[in-house]
Structure formats: C-alpha cells, structure tokens
C-alpha positions in Angstrom: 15.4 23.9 -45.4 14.0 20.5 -45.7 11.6 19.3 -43.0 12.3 15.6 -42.0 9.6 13.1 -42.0 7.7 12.1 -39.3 7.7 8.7 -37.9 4.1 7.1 -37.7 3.5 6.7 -34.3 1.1 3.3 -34.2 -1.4 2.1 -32.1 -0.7 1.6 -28.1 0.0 -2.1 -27.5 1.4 -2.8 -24.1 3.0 -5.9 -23.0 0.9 -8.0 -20.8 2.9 -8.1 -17.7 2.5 -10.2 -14.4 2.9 -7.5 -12.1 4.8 -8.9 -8.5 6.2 -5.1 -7.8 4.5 -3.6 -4.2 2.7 -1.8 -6.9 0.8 -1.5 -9.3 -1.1 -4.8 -9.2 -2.2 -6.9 -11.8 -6.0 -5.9 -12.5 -9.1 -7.9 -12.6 -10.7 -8.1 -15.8 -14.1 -7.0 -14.6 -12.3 -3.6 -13.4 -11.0 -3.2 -17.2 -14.8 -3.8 -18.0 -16.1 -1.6 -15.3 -13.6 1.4 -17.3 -15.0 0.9 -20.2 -18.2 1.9 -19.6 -19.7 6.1 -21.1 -17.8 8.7 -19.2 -20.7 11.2 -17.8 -20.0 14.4 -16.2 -18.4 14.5 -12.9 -21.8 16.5 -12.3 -24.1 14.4 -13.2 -27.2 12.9 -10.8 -26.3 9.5 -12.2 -22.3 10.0 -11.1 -23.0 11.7 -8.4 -25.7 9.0 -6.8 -23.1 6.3 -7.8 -20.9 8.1 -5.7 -22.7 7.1 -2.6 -21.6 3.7 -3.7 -18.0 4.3 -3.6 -18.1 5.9 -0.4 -20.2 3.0 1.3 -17.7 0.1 -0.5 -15.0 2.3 1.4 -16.2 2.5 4.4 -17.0 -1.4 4.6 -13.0 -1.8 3.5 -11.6 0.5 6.0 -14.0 -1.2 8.5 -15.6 3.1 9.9 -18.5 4.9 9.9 -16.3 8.2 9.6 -18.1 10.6 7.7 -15.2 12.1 5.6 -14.2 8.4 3.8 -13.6 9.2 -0.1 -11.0 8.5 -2.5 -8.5 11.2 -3.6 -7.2 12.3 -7.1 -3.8 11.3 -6.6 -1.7 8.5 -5.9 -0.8 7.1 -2.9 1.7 10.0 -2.4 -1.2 12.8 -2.3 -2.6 10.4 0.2 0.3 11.3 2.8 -0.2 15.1 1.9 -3.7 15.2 2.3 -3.3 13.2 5.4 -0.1 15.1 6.7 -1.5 18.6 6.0 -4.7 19.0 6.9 -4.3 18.3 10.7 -1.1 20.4 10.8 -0.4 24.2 10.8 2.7 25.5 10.9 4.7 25.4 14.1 2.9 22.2 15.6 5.2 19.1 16.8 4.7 16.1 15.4 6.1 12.3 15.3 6.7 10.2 12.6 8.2 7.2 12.7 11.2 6.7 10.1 11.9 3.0 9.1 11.3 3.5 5.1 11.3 5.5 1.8 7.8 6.2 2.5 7.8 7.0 6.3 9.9 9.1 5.5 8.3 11.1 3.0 5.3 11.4 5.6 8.3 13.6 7.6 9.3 15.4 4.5 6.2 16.8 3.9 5.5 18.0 7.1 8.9 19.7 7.6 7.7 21.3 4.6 4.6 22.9 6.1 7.0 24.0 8.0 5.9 22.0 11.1 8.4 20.7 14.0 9.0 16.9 13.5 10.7 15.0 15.5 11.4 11.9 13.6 12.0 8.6 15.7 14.4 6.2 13.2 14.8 2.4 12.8 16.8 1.0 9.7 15.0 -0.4 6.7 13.5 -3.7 7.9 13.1 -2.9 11.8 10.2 -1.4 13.4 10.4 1.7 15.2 10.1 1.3 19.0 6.8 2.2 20.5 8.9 3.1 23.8 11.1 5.4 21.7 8.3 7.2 20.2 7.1 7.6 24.0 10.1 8.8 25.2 10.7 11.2 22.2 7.0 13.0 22.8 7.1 13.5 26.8 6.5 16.9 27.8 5.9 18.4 24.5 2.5 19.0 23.0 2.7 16.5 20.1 -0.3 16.6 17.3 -0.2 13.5 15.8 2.2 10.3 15.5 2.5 8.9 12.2 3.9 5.8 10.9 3.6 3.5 8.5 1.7 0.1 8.5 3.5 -1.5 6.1 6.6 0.0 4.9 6.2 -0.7 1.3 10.8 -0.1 0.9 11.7 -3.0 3.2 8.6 -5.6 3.7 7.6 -4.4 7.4 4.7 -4.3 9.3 4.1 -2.8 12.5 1.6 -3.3 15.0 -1.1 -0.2 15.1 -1.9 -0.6 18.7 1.2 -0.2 20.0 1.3 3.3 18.7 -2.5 3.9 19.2 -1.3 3.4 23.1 1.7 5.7 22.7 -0.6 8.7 21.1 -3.1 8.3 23.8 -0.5 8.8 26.3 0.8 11.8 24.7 -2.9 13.4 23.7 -1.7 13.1 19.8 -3.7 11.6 16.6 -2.8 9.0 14.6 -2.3 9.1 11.4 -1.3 5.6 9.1 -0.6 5.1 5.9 -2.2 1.8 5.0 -1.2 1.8 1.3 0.4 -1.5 1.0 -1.7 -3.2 3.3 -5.3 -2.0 3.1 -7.6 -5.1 1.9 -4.2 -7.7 2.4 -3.7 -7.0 6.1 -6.2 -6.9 9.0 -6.9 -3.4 9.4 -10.0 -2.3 11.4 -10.2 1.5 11.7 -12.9 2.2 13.9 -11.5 -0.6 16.5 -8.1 0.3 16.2 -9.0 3.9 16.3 -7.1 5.4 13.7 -7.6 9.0 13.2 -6.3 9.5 9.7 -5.9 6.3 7.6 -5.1 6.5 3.8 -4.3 4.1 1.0 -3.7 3.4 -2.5 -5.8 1.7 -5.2 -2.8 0.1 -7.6 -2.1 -2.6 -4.6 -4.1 -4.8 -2.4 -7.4 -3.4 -3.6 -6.2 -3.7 -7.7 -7.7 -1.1 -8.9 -5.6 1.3 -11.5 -2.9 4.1 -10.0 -4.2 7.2 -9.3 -6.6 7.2 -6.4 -6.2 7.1 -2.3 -8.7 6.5 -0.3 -8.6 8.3 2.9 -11.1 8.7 6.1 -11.0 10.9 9.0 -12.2 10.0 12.3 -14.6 12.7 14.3 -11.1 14.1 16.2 -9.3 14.5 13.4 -11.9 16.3 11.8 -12.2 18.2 15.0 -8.7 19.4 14.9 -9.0 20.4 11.0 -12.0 22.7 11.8 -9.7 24.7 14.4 -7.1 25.6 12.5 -5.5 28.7 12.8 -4.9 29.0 8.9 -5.9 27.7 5.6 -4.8 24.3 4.7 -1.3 25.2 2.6 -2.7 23.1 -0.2 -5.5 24.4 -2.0 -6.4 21.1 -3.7 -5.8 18.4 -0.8 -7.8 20.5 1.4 -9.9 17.7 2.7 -12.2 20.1 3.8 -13.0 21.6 1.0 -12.7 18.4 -1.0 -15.8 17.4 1.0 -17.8 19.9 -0.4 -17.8 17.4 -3.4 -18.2 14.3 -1.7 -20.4 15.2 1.0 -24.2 15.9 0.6 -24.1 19.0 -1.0 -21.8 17.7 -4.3 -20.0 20.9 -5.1 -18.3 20.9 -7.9 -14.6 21.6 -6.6 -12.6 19.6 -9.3 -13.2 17.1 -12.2 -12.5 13.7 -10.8 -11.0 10.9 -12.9 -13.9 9.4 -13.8 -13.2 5.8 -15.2 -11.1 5.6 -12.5 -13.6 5.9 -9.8 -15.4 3.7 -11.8 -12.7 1.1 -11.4 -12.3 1.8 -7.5 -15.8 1.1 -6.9 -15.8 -2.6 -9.2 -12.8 -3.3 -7.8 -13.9 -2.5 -4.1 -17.1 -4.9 -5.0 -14.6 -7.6 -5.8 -12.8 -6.8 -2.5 -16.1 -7.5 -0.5 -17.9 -10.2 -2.3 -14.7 -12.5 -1.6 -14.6 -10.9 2.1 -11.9 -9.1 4.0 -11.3 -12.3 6.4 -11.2 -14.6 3.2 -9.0 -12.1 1.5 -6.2 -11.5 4.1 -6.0 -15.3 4.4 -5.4 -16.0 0.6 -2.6 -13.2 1.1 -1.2 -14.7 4.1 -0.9 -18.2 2.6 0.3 -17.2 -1.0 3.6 -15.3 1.2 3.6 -18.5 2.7 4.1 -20.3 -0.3 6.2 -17.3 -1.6 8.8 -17.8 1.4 8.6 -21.6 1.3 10.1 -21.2 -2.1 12.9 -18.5 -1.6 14.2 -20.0 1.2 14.2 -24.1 -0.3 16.4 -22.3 -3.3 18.6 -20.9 -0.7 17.8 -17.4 -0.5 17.4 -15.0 2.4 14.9 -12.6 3.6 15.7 -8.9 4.9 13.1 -9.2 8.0 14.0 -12.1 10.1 11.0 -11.9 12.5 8.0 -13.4 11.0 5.6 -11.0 13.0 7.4 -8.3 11.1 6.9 -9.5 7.9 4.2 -7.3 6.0 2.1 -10.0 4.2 2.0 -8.1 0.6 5.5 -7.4 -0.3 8.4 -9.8 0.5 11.8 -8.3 0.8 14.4 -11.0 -0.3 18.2 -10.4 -0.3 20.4 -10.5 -3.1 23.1 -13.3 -2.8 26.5 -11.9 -3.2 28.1 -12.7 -7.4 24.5 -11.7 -8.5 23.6 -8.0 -9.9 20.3 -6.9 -9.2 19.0 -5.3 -12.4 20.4 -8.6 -14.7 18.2 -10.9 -13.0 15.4 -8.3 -13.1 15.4 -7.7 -16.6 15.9 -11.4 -17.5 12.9 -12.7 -15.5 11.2 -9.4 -17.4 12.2 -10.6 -20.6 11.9 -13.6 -20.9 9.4 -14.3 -18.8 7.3 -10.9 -18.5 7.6 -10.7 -14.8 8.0 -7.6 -13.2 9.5 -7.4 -9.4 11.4 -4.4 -7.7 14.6 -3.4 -6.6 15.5 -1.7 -3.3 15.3 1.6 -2.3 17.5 4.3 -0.8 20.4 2.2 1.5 18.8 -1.3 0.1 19.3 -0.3 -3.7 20.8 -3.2 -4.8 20.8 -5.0 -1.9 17.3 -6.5 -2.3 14.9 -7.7 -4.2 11.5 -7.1 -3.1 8.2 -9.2 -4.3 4.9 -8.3 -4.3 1.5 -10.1 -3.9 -1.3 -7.8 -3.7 -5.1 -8.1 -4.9 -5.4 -9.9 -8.2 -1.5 -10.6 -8.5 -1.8 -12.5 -5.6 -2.6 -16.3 -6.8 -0.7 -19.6 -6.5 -0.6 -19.9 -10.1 1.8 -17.0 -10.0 3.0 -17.4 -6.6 4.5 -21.0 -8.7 5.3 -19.3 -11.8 7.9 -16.7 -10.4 9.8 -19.6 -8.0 10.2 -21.8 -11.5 11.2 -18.4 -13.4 13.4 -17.2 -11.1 15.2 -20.7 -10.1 15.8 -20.7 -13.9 17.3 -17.0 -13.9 19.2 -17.7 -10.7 20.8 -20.8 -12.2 21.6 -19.0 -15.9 23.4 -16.5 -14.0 25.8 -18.4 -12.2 23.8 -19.4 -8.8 24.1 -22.9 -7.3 20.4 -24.2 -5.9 18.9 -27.4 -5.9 16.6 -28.0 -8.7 12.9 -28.0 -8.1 13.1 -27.0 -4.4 11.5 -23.6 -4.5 8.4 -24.5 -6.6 8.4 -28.2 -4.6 8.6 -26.4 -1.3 5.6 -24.0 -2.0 3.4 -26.6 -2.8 4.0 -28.5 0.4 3.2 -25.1 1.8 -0.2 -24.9 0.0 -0.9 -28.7 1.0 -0.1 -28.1 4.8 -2.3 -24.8 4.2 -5.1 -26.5 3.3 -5.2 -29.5 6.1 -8.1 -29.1 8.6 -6.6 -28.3 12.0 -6.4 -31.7 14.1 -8.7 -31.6 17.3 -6.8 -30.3 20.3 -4.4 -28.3 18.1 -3.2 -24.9 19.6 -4.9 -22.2 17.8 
C-alpha cells in the first residue's frame, strides 16, 4: 500500500488582529520583548529573585499587603477553582451570586466539591440584590459569598461594598472574581476588604492568557489552614502552591516561564502609567465607545450607567441583522475581532471589549467607522458619520477642564 504524501506544514504566521473581545487583549510590544528573553530554570536564583518582582508589581495592582498574592498557571478559569476550593470543604454553605456565564461557573465548581450553594439569581445584565443575598444567608452558617465584579457575559458591574456589608452580617468571606476589571476598574483590596480576589492576565492587565493572579487576605488564609480535609485539587492547592512562591521556593511545578516574564513587564506598564490614570483612559474610551453606538442608532443591554462595567460593552443586536455575518465581515475585512453573546444572549448581543493595550481612541475610532460600514453593507439604516463624529465630541468634552463651581 502506497503511503500518501505529506503536506509541508510552513512557518506560523498569525494574522495581526485588533483584539476588542473581553479577552484576550491586544499586547504591548514591550511584553512581546520581555518574552523573548533566555528561558532559565523555574529553579534558578536569578528566576526565583525576579520572582519577588512579580509578587511586589501584584500586590501594588491589587492595592494588599496579603502575603499569599502570586499568579497561577492557569487561565482565568483556574483562578475561580483555586479561589472556590481552597476555602471550601465539602458540606459547607455558600453564596454565589448568579447574573453570568462566569458567576455561574464560580457555583459550578463548588457544587462540585460537593459543597451546599445556594445560588442567588439576576438575569444577564442585572445585578444581583445585596438584600436578596441577605435574606438567602440568614440563619445558616454561610462560608463565603461570591460574585462577580464584572460579569464579563453581559457588561455588569457591581458594587463590592455592598456585598462586603452583606458577608459581614452573615460572618462569611468574600470571594471576587476581578478578571475583567482588575487594572480598568477601581479595585482596592485591602480597603474594600476582599478576602479572595483573582484575575486574569489576557484583559485589562495585557499580558498573554494563561496566568491569574490571586491573593488571599489573613481570614481567608485562616480558614484554609483549618480545614478538615485536603484541598480536592492537588495542583490549585494554594497552600501548597505557596511552598513555591513563598520564602522557601519549593519546587512544586514548572511555571510558564516567558509568561511570568510577560506578567511582570506588563504589570510594570500597568504602574508606570498609574492605576488612577489607567481607569480613567478606560472610563473615557467607553465613553467614546457608547457615544458612537448609540449616534448610529444602536442599543446597549445594561441601561443603568452605574451598571455598566467599564471594559466590555454589551450592545444589542438590531432585529434583520445576524450576529456571526457582521462578526466575520468586520473580521475580514477589517481584522477586528469582537464577541458574541453567551448562554440566553447568544445572538442577541454583541459585546465589545476595551481592556489594557486594546483600549485606545485610535481604535476606539476605528471600530465605529468599521462597523458603520458593515452595518450599512448589510442592510442597516444609520446616519453617516454619526458614530465616529459623536465619539470625538465625547473625547473633546473629555478633555475640557472642569469650569469653577462645577459639581464634582
């Protein structure tokens, strides 16, 4: 029998996209740099000295002094299972509040421990009522609440102190995912007192997928020290993770190195433009962003600017109009990549992101003409010009000093 030929497979040439998708994030070029440097052992003195580094960058970003702050091998996702598991054993109650894809895979998880979870719902785009959560945790000994802070599915934010007040009341942690909204959103763990908060790197930070940074506050840590078993996973078993990232450096696996590499240049980038600096430029891109969907005549999912999480815009899709033509067109023909919706939104939304390094007028400007362009090739009526003219009398407005005697 003949063997057939095999087909050459060539070298790896990847479009250049602009990423606006809640994630991954375009990438600075000095983080491409900072990944090209030797790999050297994940034993090293030199790694494991610059790991200091990464730690310290980390804790300036997530604004603690908590001793356990590192980033974890895995993406964002490991970031709820680490954070999920390690305070829970099996047969503790816990809360999580359910208004997303990813909310709700913080619930998932811990049913899987198997622990009991009471899960306190909105729909995709509401926030979940602190009152509610109140109400579903009197008289039962909860262990943590868990939520959310931006709800990367639907575009919402919610506001940490709220819930902070509701787990005080019922003697419960709090655990938040801050992947979509660490280093775009004020976030201020220590003040806020957030007992486990993890992220991502691929979004508002812009570093590659495939860490999440995590700390643990002193009563967290408490509670993970009296345990009554084992952590059920061996490798997210933060505290056993720590015998590699605390003082001793124990080898307990090998680390993607370039990648930490990237998390720490990219971290550096985060605090030499300064977290203040950097949630503004955020907050006035969306600005922009909205200013331009809504002159073309488009609609957003959260109505309630307070709700509105500041990195991913959730935008709905006018009725005549399919979701994955207009996608695909502004992909390829303009090599712009945004998102479709998720679970009950899946083709109901669009949803826009402007994280880290993708987050820049010049892009902000670029999508509004791109998609004005798609929108009008396939069939929808909008007046010409308004989306990109709109965001630029956003920016100008944006950039006027505040009057004397102006309300603050």
């Amino acid at each position: 029998m003949k063997v057939p030929e095999q087909e050459t497979i060539g070298e790896l040439l990847p479009p250049d996209r602009l990423m606006l998708t809640p994630g991954p994030s375009c990438v600075d070029p000095r983080v491409y740099r900072a990944m090209a440097a030797p790999i050297v052992g994940h034993m090293d003195p030199w790694f494991t000295k610059m790991m200091d580094d990464v730690q310290e960058l980390l804790r300036r970003v997530f604004q603690t002094q908590n001793r356990i702050t590192f980033p974890i091998s895995a993406s964002g996702s490991g970031g709820i299972e680490a954070a999920v598991m390690n305070p829970l054993d099996a047969g503790d109650e816990c809360i999580v509040c359910v208004n997303g894809a990813f909310s709700e895979r913080m619930a998932i998880i811990a049913e899987r421990i198997p622990a009991k979870v009471i899960r306190v719902e909105a729909p995709y785009g509401k926030t979940v009522d602190p009152a509610d959560v109140l109400r579903a945790g009197k008289g039962k000994k909860i262990k943590f609440v868990g939520l959310a802070h931006g709800e990367t599915s639907s575009g919402i934010v919610q506001r940490i102190e709220d819930y902070r007040k509701v787990a005080d009341e019922l003697g419960a942690l709090l655990v938040v995912d801050t992947v979509a909204s660490l280093a775009g959103v004020p976030l201020n763990v220590d003040e806020q007192r957030i007992d486990i908060c993890f992220s991502g790197s691929q979004k508002a930070i812009s570093a590659p997928p495939g860490m999440a940074p995590i700390t643990v506050g002193p009563r967290a840590e408490e509670a993970m020290h009296a345990r009554k078993e084992p952590v059920r996973s061996w490798y997210f078993d933060l505290t056993t993770a720590m015998n590699y990232w605390g003082k001793d450096r124990l080898y307990h696996h090998t680390p993607p190195i370039t990648l930490i590499y990237a998390m720490r240049e990219a971290l550096r980038g985060v605090l030499e433009e300064g977290l203040e600096a950097r949630w503004e430029r955020h907050r006035e891109n969306q600005q922009a962003l909205i200013a331009g969907v809504e002159a073309m005549g488009l609609e957003l999912l959260v109505p309630n600017p307070a709700d509105r999480l500041v990195t991913v815009t959730a935008i709905h899709i006018p009725g005549g109009l399919e979701d994955g033509k207009v996608r695909k067109q502004l992909l390829d023909e303009f090599s712009i990549e945004i998102a479709g919706g998720l679970g009950p939104l899946k083709g109901k939304i669009w949803r826009v992101g402007l994280m880290g390094y993708s987050c820049q007028k010049p892009n902000v400007l670029t999508f509004l003409a791109a998609l004005e362009k798609t929108l009008a090739d396939q069939g929808f009526r909008l007046p010409a010009g308004a989306g990109v003219a709109a965001a630029i009398q956003s920016y100008e407005h944006a950039s006027q000093p505040a009057t004397v005697g102006a309300r603050k």
